[in-house]
N, C-alpha and C positions, 0 to 999 in steps of 0.2 A: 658654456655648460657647467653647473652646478655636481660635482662627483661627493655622495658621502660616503666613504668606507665604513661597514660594520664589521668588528670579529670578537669574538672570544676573549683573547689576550694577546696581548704583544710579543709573547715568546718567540723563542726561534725555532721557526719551524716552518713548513713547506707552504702551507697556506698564506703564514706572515709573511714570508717572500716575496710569493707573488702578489699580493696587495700592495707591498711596499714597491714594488717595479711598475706596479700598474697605476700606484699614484705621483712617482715619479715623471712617465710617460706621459701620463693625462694633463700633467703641469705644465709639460716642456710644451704642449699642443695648446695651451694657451685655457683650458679648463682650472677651475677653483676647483680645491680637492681638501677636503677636510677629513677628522679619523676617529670615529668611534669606538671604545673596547669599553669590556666591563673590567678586563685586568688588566696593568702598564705590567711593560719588561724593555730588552733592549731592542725591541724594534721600534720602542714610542721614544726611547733617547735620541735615536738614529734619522726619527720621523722629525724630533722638535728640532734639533743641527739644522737640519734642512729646511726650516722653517714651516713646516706644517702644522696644523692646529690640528691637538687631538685632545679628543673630551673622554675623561675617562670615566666612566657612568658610577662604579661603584657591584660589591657583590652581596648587597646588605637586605636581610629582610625580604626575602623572595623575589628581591630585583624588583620592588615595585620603586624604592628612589631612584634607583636605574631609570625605569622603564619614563617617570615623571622627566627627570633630565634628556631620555631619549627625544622625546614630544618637543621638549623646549627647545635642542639644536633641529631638529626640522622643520620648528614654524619662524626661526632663527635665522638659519643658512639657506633653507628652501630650496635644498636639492633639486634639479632635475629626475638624476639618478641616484637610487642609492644599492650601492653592492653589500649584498651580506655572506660573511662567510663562516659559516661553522653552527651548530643545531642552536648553542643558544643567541648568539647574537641574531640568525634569522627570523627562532621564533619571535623575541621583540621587536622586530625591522616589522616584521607579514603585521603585525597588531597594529603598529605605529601608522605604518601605510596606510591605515584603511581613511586616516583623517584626512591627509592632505594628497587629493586624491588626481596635482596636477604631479605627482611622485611617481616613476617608477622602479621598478624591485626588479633588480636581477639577482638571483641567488644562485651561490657558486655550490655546487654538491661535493664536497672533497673528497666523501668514501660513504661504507655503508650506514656508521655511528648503531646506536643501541634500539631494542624493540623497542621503546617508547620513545623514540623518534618515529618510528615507522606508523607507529600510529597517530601521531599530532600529522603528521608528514600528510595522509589520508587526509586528513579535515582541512590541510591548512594549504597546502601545496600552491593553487590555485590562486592564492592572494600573491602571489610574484607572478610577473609579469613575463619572466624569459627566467628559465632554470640552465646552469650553465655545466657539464660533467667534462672530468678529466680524461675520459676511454669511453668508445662505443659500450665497454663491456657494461659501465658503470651506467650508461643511460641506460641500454637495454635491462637489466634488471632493476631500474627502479620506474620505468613503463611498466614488466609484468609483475613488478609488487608492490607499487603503491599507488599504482595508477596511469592509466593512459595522460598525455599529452600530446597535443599535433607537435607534430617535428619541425613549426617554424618557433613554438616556444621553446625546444629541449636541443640548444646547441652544444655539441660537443669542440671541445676546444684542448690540447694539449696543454698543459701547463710548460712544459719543456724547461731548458736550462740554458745556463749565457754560454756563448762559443769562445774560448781564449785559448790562445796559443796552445800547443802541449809542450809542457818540457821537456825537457832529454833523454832520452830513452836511459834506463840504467841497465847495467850490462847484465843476464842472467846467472843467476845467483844457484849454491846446489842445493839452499835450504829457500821452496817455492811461500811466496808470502802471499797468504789465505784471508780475506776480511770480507768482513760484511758493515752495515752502517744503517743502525736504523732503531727506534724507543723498543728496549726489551722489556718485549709482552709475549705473551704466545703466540697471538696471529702470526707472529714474523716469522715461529718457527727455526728457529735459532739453535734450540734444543734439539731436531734433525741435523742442522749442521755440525755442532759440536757430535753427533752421535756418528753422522759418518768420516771426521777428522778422528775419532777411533778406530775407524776399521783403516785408513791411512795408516797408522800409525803400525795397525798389525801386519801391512802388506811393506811395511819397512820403507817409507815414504817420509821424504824429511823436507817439512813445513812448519809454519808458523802461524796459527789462526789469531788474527785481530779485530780483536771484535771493538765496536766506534760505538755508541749511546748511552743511554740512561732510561733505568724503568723498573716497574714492580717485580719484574721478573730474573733481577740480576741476581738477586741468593741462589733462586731454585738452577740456575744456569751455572754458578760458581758449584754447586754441589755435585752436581750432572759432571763438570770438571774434573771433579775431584776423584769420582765416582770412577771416569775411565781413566783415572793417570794420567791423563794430560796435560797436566797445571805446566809443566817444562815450558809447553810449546803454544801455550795459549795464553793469549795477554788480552785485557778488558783495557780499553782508554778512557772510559767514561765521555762525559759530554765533550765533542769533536767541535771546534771553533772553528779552526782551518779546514774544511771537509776537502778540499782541492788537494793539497799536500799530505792530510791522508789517505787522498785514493792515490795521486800517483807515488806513493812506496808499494804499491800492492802490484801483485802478479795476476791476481785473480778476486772478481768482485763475485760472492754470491746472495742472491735474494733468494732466500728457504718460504719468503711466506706462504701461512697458507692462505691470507686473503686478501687482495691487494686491489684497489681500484686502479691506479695509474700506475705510479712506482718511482715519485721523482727523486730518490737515490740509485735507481736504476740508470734514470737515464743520467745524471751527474756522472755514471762509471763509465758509461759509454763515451759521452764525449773525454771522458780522459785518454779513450782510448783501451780501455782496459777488454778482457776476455770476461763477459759478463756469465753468468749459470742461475739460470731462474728459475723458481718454479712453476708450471705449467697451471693457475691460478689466473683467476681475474683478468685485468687489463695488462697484465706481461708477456702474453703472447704479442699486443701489440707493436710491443717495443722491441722485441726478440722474435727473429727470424734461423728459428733451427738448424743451427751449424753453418750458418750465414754470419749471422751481427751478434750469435751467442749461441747456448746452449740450454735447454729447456730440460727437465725433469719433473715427475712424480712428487710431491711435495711431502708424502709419509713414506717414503721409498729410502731407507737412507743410503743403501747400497745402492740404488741407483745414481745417488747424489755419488758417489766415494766412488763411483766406477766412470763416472764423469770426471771428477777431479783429477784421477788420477791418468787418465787420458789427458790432459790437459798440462799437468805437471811434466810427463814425458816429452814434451812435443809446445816449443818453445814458438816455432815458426807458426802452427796453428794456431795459439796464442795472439800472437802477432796480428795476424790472418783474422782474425775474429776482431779485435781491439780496431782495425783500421776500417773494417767494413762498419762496425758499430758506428764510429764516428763521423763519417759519413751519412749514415745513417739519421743522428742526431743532428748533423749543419744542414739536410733538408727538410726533415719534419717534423723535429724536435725543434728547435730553436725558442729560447724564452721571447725574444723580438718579437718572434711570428705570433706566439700568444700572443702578448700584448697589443701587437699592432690589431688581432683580431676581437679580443677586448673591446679595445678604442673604440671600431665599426660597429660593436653591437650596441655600446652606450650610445653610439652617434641615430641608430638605426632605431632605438626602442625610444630614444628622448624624443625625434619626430617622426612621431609616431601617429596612425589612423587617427582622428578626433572619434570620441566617444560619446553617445548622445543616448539615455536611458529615457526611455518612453513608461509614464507609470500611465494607464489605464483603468479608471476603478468601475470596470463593468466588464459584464461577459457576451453583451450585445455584439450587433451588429446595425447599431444605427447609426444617426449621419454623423453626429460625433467620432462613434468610435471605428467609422470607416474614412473620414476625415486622417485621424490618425493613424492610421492603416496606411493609406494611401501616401501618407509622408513618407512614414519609417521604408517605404519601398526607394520611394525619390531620393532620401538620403544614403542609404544604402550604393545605390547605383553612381552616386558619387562620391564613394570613396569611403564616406562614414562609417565606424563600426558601431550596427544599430542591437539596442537590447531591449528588452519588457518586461514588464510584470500587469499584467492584470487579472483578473479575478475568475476563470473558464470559459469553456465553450460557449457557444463556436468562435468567438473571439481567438482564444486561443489557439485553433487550430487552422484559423485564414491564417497569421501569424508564422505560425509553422512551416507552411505551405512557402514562404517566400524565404524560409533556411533560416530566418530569425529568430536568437536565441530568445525562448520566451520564460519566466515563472509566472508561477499563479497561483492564487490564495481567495479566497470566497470572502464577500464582502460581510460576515459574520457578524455580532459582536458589535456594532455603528463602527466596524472596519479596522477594527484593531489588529486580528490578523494578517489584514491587508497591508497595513503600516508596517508592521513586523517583518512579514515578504518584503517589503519594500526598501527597508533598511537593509536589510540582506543582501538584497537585490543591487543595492549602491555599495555596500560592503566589499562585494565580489565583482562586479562590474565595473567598477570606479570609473565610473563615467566623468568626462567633463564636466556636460550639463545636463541636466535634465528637461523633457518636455512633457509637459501633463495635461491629461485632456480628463474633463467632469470634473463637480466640485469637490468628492470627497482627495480624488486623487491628487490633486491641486492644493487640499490643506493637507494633507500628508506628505507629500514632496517638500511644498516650503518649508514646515516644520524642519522637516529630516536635513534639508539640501542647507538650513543655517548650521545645523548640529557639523553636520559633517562636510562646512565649506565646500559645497557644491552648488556653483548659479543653476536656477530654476526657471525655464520658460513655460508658462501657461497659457494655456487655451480657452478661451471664453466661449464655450459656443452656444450658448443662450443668455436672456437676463436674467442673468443669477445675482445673489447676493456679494456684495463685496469681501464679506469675512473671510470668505473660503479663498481668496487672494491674497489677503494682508501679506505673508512670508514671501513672497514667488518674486524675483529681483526683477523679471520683464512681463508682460501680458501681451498677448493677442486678442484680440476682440474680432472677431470673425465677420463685421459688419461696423459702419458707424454708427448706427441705432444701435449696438451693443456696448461703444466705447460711450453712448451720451448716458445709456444706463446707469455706466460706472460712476459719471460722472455727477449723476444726478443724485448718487447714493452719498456727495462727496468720499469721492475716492481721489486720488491722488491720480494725474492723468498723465506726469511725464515718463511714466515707463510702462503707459498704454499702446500698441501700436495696432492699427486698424490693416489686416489683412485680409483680404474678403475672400471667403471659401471659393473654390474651384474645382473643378474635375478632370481627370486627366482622359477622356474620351474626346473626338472630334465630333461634330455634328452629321448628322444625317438628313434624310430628304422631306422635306415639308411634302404634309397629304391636303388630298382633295375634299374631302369631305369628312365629316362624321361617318360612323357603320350604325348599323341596328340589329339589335337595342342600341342606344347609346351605354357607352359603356365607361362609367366615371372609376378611375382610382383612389383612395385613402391611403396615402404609405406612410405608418408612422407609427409610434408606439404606442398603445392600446391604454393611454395615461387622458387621464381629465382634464389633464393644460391641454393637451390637442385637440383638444373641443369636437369631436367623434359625435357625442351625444346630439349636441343644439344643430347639428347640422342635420343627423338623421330624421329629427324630428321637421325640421323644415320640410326635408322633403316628403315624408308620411303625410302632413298635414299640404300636400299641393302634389301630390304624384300624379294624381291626373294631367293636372298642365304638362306635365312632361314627357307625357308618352312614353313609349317602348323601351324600356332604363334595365339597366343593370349596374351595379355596385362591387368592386372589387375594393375588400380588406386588407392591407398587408400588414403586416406585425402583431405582436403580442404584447401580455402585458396584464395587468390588474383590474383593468377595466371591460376587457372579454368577457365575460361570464354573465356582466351584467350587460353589455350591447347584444348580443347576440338573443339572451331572453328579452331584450324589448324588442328586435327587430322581427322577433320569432311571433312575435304576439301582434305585430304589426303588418300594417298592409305592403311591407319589404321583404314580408316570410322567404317568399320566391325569388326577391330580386339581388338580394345581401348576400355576399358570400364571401366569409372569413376564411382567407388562406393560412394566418398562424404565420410565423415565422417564415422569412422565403429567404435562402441565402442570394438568390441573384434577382431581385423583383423585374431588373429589365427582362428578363426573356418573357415578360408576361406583355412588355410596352408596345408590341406592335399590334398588341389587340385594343388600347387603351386609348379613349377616345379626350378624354377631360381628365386632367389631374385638380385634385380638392382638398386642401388643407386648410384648417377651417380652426388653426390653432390659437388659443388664447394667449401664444408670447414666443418668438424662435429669434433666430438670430440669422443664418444665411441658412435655411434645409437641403440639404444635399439632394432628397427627395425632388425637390423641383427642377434642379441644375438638369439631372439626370431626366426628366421628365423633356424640358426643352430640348433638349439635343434630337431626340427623337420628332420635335417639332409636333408632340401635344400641346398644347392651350394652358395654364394657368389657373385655378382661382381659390385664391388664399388669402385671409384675414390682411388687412393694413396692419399690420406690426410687428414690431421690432426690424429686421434687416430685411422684409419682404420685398417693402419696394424697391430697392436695391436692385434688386434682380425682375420686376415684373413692372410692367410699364400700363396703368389702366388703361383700356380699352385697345391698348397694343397689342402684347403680346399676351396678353391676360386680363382678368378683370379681379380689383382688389373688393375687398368686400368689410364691412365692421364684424368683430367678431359678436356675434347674437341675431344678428339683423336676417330673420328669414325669408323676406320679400327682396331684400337683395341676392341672396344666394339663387333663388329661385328665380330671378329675371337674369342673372349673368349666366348663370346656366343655357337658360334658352338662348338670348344675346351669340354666346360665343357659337351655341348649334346652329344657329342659323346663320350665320357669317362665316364658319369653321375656317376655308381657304384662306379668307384673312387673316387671319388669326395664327393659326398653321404656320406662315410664313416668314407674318412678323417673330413668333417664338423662333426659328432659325436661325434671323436674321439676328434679332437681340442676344441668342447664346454666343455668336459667333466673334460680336461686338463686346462681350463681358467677359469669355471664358476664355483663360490663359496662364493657364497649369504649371508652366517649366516659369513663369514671372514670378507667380504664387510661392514656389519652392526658394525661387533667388533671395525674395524677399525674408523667409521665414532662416532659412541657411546665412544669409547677412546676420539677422538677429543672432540665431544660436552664436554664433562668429565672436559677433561683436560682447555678447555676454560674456563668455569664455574670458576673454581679451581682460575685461573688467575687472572679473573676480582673480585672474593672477597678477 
């Protein structure tokens, strides 16, 4: 496994820490771990000793030479995982990611950082893959402000500290030594502290406060100093190298902040063993167990702080008492080991991880196409896949929905430039593996985007379409072999054609006896002039006598409604045609349905008919494209040329007057072609084996 670290700068400090342990760790377990920063310091001296490779991006110019060198170590190194830690190295990690999109992004939260994080944070969040916090406290508040996530993306993880020995106790002292350790700013509230080692001072209490860091706030604290007379008894050490050997001289560790995600100077006092005093703040309840493993206080209180201490200065043994429960404390659920080791399992966990497969759909139908597709995204789903969409509304949309699949959607506008634009969005935030695309436009969209943003592209063929609308797309499905010779015929390129022939995932049902009366033929299709709707109608107008007792059932919609319906209105089918409009479930109408009739000038396998046979209706549909495929003349159906109205019209009667025959054969041939969970193996091989390619 591939580990990139991202962070900030290499300073010393708690986040650097733990990167530098976590890339230690990740090495010793036999992972490549490389180190990203926009600033060196002596974590990146410490990192190159130990032979790691770190790239240091640069802080020039809005980070955009940064951001050009980040791009080039990820298509470079080709991380598995990459961890980002701290607002700016994330936000260019979440951007970087969106390319290479077999990457994933854990991003480590370290505290609350500034309002304009909070608001990138909103927009951006979602582009990591697993967000990782220091304290329940620090997930829970950035759930109820910058947004929900399920709790399998938002791990909380201790950062904790290493366990070494403690040294030797030193013997108690009459002047009690007071410190804190941590960058003087005001959050830390420091300035309470120093305010209640004043009121110490006035109850005639004789200590020593040590204050350990560096920061913008050290003048206004030196003044506050000065301010209560306390310079005697109050010493600043500036920046702390040895933090271990300055907490064990101390008698007493306090954290005054007022806002603190975790507190890992907190917990460094603990394991020393020290009498910790915290304030009652953020994620320091966690680490403090009141008058158990420390002592908790009011954070603007300073009496309360000074009336703690000085409890604590009296009472040596409680000290004690406190210090040993603390560190105990810390060797069970604190330990920086146990981060780490939890670390490791979540790289291990997110790197193999669900496969991802983005269905682009560019229709809002519900024809055999895009129930075709439908139909997958369940199959894959239910093994294991995590499935996503985009296609362009209802009712599409909301079958979709209906199976828990995350879907967007964008209106085919514009010759579908909006759709495009969803769609890159849509791989942006999805970062799918692969993509699978059903209809032409969706298919030249996909390829485009899926070379842009290195993602393999599987498409769907499911009629004889043009070859254009393929050229990008790394694999093809041709839904039929009369679809794959289409391709072929257009010269197209045939070796990354693969012929999977449409299926349904329904069992068959029971062949009937007869025809009913009226006879009662179906149409299921879409209301378009390739389906040749008209030349049939007109067949049968001009011979409806020969047919006796008839009726006609419409299913779908579409452009050419408006004008079938006024010719049939004017025709001697006035009475016998009957446009149902869109039907979301047309089988529940099939046990009335006597002859199915497709009568289209070009398809490729129609779902329409699969669905038709099972039911053990009859057949009769134009010779072409992937018809016969599935209909067998005079078997289970009868083919017919698309135009030829004295053949429509004697298969018609043919199949009425033989019906039982016919009936049976259609059972028998769906049962001999139709096999659904093959179909899936086949098309799940392919996604597979693309994936495979493109990394």
């Amino acid at each position: 496994m591939r580990i990139l670290q991202i962070i900030n700068a290499l300073t010393l400090g708690g986040a650097q820490f733990i990167m530098l342990d976590l890339a230690r760790q990740a090495r010793s377990q036999g992972c490549e771990v490389e180190v990203a920063c926009f600033r060196d310091g002596p974590i990146g001296k410490i990192l190159r000793q130990e032979g790691f490779t770190v790239h240091v991006l640069g802080e020039k110019f809005l980070d955009l030479p940064a951001f050009a060198r980040l791009v080039s170590v990820l298509s470079t190194f080709r991380p598995h995982i990459v961890h980002s830690h701290l607002f700016r190295a994330t936000f260019w990690a979440r951007v970087c990611c969106w390319l290479p999109t077999h990457t994933r992004l854990i991003t480590s939260i370290h505290g609350y950082e500034s309002a304009y994080f909070h608001y990138l944070e909103r927009l951006m969040n979602r582009l990591s893959d697993c967000l990782v916090f220091p304290s329940r406290f620090l997930r829970n508040w950035y759930v109820s402000r910058i947004g929900a996530r399920i709790s399998a993306e938002c791990k909380v993880i201790y950062p904790g500290v290493s366990i070494t020995p403690l040294s030797p106790a030193h013997a108690a002292a009459e002047i009690v030594k007071i410190g804190t350790l941590s960058r003087l700013h005001p959050v830390k509230g420091i300035d309470r502290l120093i305010d209640a080692c004043n009121l110490l001072k006035a109850q005639q209490i004789r200590f020593e406060l040590i204050i350990g860091g560096e920061g913008k706030h050290h003048p206004e604290l030196l003044k506050l100093v000065k301010k209560h007379k306390i310079e005697d008894c109050c010493r600043f050490c500036g920046e702390i190298s040895d933090r271990q050997s300055f907490l064990d001289a101390l008698d007493i560790f306090v954290a005054p902040s007022r806002q603190e995600a975790f507190g890992i100077h907190i917990c460094e006092a603990m394991e020393r063993g020290l009498a910790v005093v915290g304030a009652n703040v953020g994620g320091i309840p966690e680490l403090i167990d009141h008058d158990q493993t420390g002592m908790l206080f009011n954070p603007e209180n300073a009496g309360e702080l000074a009336n703690t201490l000085v409890a604590l200065a009296h009472n040596s043994l409680f000290r004690q008492t406190l210090g040993q429960n603390a560190r105990r404390k810390v060797e069970k659920t604190f330990s920086r080991q146990t981060a780490i080791d939890k670390h490791i399992e979540l790289f291990s966990q997110v790197s193999v991880h669900r496969r991802r497969v983005h269905f682009a759909v560019s229709s809002k139908e519900l024809g055999g196409g895009e129930r075709v597709a439908l139909g997958i995204m369940v199959a894959l789903q239910a093994r294991g896949w995590q499935v996503s969409a985009t296609c362009s509304g209802n009712p599409l949309e909301a079958e979709i929905k209906k199976t828990g699949i995350p879907v967007d959607t964008c209106s085919m506008r514009c010759g579908g430039l909006f759709f495009a634009l969803k769609l890159l969005f849509s791989i942006c935030f999805r970062k799918p593996d692969v993509i699978s695309s059903h209809l032409n436009r969706a298919s030249l969209f996909a390829g485009l985007l899926g070379k842009i943003m290195r993602v393999p592209v599987v498409s769907h063929i499911h009629g004889l379409n043009q070859k254009g609308y393929y050229r990008f797309s790394d694999a093809l499905v041709a839904v039929s072999q009369a679809v794959k010779k289409h391709m072929a015929d257009q010269n197209a390129r045939t070796d990354n054609i693969h012929a999977i022939t449409n299926q349904i995932d329904k069992k068959a049902l029971k062949s009937r006896d007869a025809a009913g009366s009226p006879l009662r033929i179906a149409i299921t299709a879409k209301l378009h002039k390739n389906k040749g709707h008209l030349w049939a109608l007109e067949a049968i107008v001009n011979s409806v006598e020969k047919l006796g007792n008839l009726r006609i059932d419409v299913f779908g919609d579409g452009p050419e409604r408006e004008m079938l319906e006024k010719y049939c209105g004017n025709s001697s089918l006035r009475d016998r045609v009957f446009f149902h409009g869109f039907v979301n479930d047309p089988e529940a109408y099939y046990d009335q349905i006597d002859i199915a009739l497709l009568p289209s000038l070009g398809e490729g396998i129609p779902l329409s008919l699969l669905e038709s046979m099972r039911w053990g209706i009859p057949c009769i549909a134009s010779n072409i494209g992937g018809i016969p495929e599935i209909i067998e003349h005079d078997k289970n159906g009868m083919l017919i040329e698309p135009g030829d109205a004295g053949a429509l019209i004697s298969a018609i009667r043919h199949v009425s007057a033989n019906y039982q025959r016919f009936s049976s054969a259609t059972i028998s041939h769906f049962k001999s072609i139709n096999n659904y969970p093959k179909m899936i193996d086949k098309l799940e091989d392919l996604l597979k084996k693309t994936i495979r390619a493109e990394v």
